[in-house]
C-alpha positions as CSV (number, residue, x, y, z in Angstrom):
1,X,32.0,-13.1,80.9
2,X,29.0,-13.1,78.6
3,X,30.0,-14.7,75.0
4,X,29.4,-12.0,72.3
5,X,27.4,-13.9,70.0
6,X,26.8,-11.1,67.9
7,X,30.5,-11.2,67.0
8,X,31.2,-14.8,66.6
9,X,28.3,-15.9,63.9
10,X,30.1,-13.6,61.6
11,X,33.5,-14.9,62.5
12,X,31.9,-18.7,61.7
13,X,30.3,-17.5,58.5
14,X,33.8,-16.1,57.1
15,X,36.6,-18.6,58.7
16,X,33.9,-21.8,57.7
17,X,36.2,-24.4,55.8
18,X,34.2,-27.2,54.1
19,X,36.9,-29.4,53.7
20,X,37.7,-28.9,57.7
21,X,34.6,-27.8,59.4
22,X,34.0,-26.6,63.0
23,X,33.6,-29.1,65.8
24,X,30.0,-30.6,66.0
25,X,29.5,-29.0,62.4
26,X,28.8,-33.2,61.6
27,X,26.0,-33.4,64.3
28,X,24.2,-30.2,63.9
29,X,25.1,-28.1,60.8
30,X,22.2,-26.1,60.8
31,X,23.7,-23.1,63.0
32,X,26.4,-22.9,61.1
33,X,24.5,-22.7,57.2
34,X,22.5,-19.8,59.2
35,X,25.7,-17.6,60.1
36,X,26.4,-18.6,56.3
37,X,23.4,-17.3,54.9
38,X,22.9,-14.0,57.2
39,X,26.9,-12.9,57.0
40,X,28.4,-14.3,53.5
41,X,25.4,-16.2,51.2
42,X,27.8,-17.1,48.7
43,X,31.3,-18.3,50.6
44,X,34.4,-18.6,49.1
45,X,35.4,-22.4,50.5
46,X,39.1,-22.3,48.3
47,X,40.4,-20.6,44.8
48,X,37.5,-20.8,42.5
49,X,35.3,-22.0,44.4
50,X,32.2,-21.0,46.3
51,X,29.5,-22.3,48.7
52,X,25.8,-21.0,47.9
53,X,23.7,-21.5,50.9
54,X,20.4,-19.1,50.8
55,X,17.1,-21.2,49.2
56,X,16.7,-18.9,46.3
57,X,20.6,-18.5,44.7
58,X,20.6,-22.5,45.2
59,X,17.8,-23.1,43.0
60,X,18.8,-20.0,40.9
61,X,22.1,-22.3,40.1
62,X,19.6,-24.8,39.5
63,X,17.8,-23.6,36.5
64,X,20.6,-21.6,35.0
65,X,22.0,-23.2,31.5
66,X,25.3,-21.7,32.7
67,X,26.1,-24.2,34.9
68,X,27.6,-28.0,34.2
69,X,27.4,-30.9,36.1
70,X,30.5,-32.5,34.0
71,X,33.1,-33.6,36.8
72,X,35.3,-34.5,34.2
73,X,37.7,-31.0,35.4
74,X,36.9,-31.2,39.0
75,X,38.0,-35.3,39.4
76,X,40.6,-35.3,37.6
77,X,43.0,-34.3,40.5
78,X,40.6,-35.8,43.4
79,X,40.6,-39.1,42.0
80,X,43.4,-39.4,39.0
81,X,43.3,-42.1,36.4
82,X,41.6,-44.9,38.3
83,X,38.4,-46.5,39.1
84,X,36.1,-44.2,40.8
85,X,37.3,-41.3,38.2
86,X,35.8,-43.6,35.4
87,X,32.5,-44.1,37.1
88,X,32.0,-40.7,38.3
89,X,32.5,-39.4,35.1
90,X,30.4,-41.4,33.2
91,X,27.5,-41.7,35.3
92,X,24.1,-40.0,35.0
93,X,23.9,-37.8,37.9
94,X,27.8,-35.8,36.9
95,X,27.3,-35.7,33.1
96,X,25.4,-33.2,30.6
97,X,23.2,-33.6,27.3
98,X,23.9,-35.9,25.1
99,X,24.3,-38.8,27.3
100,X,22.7,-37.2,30.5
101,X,19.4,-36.9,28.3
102,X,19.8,-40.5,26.4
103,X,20.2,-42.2,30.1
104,X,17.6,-40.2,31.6
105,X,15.4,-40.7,29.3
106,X,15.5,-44.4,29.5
107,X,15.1,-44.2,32.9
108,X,12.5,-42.2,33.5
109,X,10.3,-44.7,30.7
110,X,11.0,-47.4,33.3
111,X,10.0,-45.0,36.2
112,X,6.5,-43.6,34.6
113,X,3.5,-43.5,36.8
114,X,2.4,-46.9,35.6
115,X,5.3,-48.1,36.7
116,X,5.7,-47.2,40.3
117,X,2.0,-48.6,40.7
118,X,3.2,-52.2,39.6
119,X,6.0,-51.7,42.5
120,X,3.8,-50.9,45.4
121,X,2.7,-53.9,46.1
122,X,6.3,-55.5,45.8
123,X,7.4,-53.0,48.2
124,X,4.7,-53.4,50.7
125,X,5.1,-57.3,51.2
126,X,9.2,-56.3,51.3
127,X,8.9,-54.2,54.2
128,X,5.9,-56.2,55.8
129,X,8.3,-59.3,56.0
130,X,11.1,-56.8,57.3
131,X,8.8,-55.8,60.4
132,X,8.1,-59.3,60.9
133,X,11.8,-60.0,61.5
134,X,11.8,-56.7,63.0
135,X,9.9,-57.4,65.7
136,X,11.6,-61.1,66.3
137,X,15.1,-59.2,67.3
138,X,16.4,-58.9,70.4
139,X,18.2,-55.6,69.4
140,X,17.1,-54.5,66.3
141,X,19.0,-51.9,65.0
142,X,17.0,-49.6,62.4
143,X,19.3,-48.8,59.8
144,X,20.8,-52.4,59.6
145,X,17.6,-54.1,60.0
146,X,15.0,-52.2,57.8
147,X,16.1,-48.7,56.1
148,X,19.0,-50.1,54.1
149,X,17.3,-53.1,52.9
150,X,14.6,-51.5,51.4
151,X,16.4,-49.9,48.5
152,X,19.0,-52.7,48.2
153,X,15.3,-55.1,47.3
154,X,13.9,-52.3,45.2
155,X,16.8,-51.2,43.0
156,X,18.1,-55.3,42.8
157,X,14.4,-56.0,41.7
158,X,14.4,-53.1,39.3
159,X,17.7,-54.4,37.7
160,X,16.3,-58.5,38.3
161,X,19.7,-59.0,40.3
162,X,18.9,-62.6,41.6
163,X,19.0,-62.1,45.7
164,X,21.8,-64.7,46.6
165,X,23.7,-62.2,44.7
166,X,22.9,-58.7,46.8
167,X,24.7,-59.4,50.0
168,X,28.1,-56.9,48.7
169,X,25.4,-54.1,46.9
170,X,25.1,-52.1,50.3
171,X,28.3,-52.3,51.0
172,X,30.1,-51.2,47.1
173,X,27.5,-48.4,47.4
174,X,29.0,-46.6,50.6
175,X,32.4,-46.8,49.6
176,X,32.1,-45.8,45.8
177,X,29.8,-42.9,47.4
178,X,32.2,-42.0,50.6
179,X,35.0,-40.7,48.0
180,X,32.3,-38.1,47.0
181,X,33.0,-36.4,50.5
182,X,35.2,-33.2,50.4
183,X,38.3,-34.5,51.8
184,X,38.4,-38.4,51.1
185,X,41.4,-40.2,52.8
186,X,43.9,-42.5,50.7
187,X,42.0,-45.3,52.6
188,X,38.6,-44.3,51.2
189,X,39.7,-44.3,47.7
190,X,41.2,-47.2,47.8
191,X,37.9,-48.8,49.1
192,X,36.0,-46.8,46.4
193,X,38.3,-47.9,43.4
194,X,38.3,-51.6,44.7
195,X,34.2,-51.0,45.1
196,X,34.0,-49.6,41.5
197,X,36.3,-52.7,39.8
198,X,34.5,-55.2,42.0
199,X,30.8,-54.1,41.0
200,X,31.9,-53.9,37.4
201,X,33.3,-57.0,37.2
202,X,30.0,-58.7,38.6
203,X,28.0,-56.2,36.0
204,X,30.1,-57.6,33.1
205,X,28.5,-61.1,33.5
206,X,24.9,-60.4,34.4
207,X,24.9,-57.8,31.6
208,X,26.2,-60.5,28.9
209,X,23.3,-63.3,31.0
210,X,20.6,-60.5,30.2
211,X,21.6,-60.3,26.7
212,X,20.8,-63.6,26.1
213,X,17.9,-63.9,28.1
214,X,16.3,-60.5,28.1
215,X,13.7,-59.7,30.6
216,X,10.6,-57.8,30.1
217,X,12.2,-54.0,29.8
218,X,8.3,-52.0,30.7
219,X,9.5,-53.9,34.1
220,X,13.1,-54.7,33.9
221,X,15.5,-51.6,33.9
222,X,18.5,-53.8,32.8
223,X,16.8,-55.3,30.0
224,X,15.5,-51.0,28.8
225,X,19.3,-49.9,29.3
226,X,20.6,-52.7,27.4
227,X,18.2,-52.3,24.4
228,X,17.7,-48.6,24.1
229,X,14.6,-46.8,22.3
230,X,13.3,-48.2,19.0
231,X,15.0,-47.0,16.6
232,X,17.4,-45.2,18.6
233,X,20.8,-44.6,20.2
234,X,22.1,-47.0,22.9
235,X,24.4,-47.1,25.5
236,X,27.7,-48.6,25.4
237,X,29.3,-51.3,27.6
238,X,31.6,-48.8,29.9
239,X,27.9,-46.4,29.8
240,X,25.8,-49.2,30.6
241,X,27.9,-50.5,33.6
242,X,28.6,-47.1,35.1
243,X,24.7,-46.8,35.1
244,X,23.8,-49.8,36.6
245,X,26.1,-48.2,39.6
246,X,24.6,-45.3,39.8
247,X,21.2,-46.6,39.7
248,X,22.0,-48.4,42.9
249,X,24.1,-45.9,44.6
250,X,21.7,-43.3,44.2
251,X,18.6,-45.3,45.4
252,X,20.2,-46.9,48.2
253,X,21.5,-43.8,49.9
254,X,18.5,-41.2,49.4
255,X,16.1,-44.2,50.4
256,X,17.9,-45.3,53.5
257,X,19.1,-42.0,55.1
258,X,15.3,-40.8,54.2
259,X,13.9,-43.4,56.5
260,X,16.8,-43.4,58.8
261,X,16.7,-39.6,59.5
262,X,13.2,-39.0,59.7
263,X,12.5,-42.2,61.8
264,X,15.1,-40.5,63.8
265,X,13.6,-37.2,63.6
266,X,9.8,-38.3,64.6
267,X,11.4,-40.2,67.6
268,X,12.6,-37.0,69.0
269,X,10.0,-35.0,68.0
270,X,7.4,-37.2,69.7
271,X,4.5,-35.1,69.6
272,X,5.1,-35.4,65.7
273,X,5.1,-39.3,66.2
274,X,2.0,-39.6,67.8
275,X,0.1,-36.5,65.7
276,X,1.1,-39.0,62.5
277,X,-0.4,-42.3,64.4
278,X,-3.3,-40.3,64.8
279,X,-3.8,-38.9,61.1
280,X,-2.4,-40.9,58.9
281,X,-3.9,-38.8,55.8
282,X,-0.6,-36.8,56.4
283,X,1.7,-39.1,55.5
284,X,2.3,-37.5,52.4
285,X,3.1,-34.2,53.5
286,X,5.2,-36.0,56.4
287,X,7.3,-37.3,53.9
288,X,7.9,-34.1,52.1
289,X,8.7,-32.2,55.7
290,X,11.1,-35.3,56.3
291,X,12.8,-34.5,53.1
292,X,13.0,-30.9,54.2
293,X,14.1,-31.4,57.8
294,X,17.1,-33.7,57.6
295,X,18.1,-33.9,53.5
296,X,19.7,-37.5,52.9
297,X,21.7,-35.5,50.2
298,X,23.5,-32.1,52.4
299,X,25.7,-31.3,49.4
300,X,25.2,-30.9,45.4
301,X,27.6,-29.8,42.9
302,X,27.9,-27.5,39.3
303,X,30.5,-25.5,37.4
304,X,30.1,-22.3,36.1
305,X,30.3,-22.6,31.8
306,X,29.7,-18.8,32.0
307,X,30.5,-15.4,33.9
308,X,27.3,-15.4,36.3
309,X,26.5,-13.5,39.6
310,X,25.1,-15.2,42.3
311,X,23.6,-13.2,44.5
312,X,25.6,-10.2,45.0
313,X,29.1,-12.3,44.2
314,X,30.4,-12.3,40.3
315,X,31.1,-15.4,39.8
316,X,34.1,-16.1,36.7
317,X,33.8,-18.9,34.1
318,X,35.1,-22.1,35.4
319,X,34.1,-21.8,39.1
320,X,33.4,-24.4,41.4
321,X,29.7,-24.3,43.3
322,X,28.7,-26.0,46.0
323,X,25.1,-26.0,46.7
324,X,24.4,-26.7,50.3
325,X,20.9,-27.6,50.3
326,X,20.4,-28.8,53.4
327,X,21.1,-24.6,54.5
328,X,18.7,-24.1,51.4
329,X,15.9,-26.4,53.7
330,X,16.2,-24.6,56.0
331,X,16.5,-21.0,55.2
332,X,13.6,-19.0,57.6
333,X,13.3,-16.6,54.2
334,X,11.3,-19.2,52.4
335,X,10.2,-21.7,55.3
336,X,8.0,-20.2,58.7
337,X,10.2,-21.5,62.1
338,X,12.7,-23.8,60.1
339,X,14.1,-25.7,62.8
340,X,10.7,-26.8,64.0
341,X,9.5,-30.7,62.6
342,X,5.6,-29.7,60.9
343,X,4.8,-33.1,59.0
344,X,1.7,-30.8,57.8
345,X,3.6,-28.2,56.8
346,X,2.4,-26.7,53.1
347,X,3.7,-25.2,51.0
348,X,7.0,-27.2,51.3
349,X,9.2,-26.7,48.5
350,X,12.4,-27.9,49.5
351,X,15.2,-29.1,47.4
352,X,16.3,-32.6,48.8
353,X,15.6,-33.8,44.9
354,X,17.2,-30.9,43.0
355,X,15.4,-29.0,40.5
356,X,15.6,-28.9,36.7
357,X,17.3,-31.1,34.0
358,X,19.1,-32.9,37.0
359,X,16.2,-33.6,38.8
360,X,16.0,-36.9,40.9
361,X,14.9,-39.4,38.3
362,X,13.9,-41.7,41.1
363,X,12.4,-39.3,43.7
364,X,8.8,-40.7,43.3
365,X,10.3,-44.6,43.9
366,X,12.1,-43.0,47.3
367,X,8.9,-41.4,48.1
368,X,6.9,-44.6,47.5
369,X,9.4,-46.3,49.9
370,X,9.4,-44.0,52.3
371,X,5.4,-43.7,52.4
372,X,4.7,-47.6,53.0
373,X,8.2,-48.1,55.0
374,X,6.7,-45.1,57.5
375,X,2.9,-46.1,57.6
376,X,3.7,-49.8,58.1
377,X,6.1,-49.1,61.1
378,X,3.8,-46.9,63.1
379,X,1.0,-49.3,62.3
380,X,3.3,-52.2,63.4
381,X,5.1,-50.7,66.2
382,X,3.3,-47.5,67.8
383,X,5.3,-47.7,70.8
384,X,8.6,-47.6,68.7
385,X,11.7,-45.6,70.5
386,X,14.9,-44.7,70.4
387,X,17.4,-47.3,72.9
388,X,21.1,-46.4,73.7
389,X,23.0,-44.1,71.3
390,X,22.2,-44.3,67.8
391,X,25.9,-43.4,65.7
392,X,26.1,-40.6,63.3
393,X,27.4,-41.3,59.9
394,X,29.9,-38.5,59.4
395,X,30.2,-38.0,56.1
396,X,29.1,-34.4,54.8
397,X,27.7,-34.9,51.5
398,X,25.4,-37.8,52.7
399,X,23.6,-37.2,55.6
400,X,22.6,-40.2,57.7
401,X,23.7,-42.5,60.8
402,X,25.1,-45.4,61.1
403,X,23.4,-47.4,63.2
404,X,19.8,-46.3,65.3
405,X,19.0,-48.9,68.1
406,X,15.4,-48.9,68.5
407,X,13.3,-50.9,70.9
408,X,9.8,-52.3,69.9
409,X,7.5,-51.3,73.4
């Protein structure tokens, strides 16, 4: 008997559960944000709380001043008096004006134009010395070998951690990140709490080293956060370690899912692959359909400081909104055939770096990455492909694999 399609994308759309999605939701969500956005745009997912998946209520919520990105309320029960509640409540990315803008702002003086230039050539000889190994390995696994220690370099050389120091940074930054998901297990918090009070206590004494020995702060982001702006407020100790976190746990998972994905995605796409190695002027806009295609960051958060309808739902002060922008990249309203990869595609103005206030403070260091980390592998290894089954990280906040064999014809 025929199956009645026309019946069960509704049914998806109004019995969808975040916290317990449908089976293969993890692999291929991308049907399921489409029921979402053509049946219920703006999904209750639990009491006082709502799921906005269509491109325009997502960036509406966005730029609206009536919306916080304080978690204090929200992780109070999810993670209790402990660790990870500390850190994700002081951090820059779950926190408003004044200490959002103070952070930020120091941040972004580190981050300027200027900047970014002085890191491109770090960068490049970092991920020319990773192909060389690259190449050398009898089974070299992508993710493993090159897209997660790019960021780990870049952020530890930002923050002048000395290298013999790096080798627990990857790992601290996927579990303090894992208890973001929806539904974190007693297991992953304890991993994230033991992460957060292990990474602080390694902080504690390069912090106090720095303050003796200052680096130079137009280059050394340590050195700006410690000292503050002339003249002006700085951060304290519990502000300033939280930070230092965040600065890595931020840059290490949009930067390695960003190359893991879209290597991913131009190895199944081959045409793609091969229209790339053939222009490489569109390695910018390749970068930016990348973003769109397979967001390293599925899931973003606000609360409601205000009555406010979005959409066609009245939302009450106090709710809880989920912004699903990886439904947002993809919504066929705002973006022509959605589902198919166009590393020319233009306009593109996805949302895989948020919008307003909150914006990504170090989207134009993840695009830098990605740019040379892309170019130098087809340039290095044109005959790249994909070899056995690459593993799918299953978180749903973060979205990324595990591991992505590759062989190196």
């Amino acid at each position: 008997m025929p199956v009645n399609m026309a019946k069960i994308i509704p049914g998806i759309a109004r019995d969808f559960r975040l916290i317990d999605p449908p089976p293969g939701f993890v692999d291929n969500p991308y049907p399921v944000y489409a029921a979402l956005r053509a049946h219920d745009p703006v999904h209750a997912i639990g009491p006082g709380s709502w799921l906005v998946t269509r491109h325009t209520d997502v960036l509406a919520v966005y730029r609206d001043t009536r919306v916080s990105s304080d978690k204090q309320r929200e992780f109070a029960p999810k993670f209790g008096d402990s660790p990870l509640y500390e850190h994700h409540t002081t951090s820059l990315v779950f926190n408003d004006p004044p200490l959002h803008t103070r952070v930020r702002r120091l941040l972004l003086g580190a981050l300027n134009q200027r900047a970014i230039a002085r890191m491109e050539s770090g960068v490049l000889a970092l991920v020319e010395a990773l192909l060389d190994r690259l190449v050398e390995l009898e089974s070299p696994d992508l993710i493993e070998d090159f897209a997660a220690r790019i960021p780990v370099e870049v952020i530890g050389n930002l923050l002048e951690v000395p290298h013999a120091d790096r080798a627990p940074l990857r790992g601290w930054s996927l579990a303090i990140l894992g208890a973001l998901e929806p539904a974190p297990s007693q297991q992953v918090l304890a991993t994230g709490n033991a992460a957060v009070s292990e990474f602080k206590r390694y902080l504690t004494g390069l912090v106090a080293r720095r303050r003796q020995h200052p680096g130079d702060p137009q280059v050394d982001v340590l050195t700006r956060l410690i000292q503050g702006e002339v003249g002006g407020e700085r951060l304290s100790e519990l502000e300033l370690l939280h930070n230092c976190i965040f600065l890595l746990n931020a840059g290490h998972e949009t930067t390695t899912n960003l190359i893991g994905n879209g290597t991913h995605a131009l190895l199944t796409h081959r045409d793609q692959w091969q229209r790339l190695l053939n222009d490489r002027s569109l390695i910018d806009t390749a970068v930016e359909e990348l973003l769109r295609f397979e967001s390293p960051l599925q899931l973003n958060n606000r609360m409601s400081t205000a009555a406010m309808r979005v959409g066609d739902v009245d939302l009450p002060e106090g709710s809880f909104i989920t912004l699903a922008i990886g439904s947002a990249n993809h919504d066929e309203t705002v973006f022509h055939d959605p589902e198919r990869l166009d590393i020319a595609r233009k306009p593109n103005p996805h949302l895989a770096f948020g919008q307003g206030a909150h914006a990504c403070a170090g989207m134009n260091v993840a695009r830098l990455e990605a740019r040379i980390a892309f170019g130098r592998l087809l340039e290095r290894c044109p005959g790249l492909r994909l070899r056995g089954t690459p593993e799918r990280d299953p978180r749903l906040r973060f979205r990324g694999w595990r591991t992505l064999p590759v062989a190196l014809d």
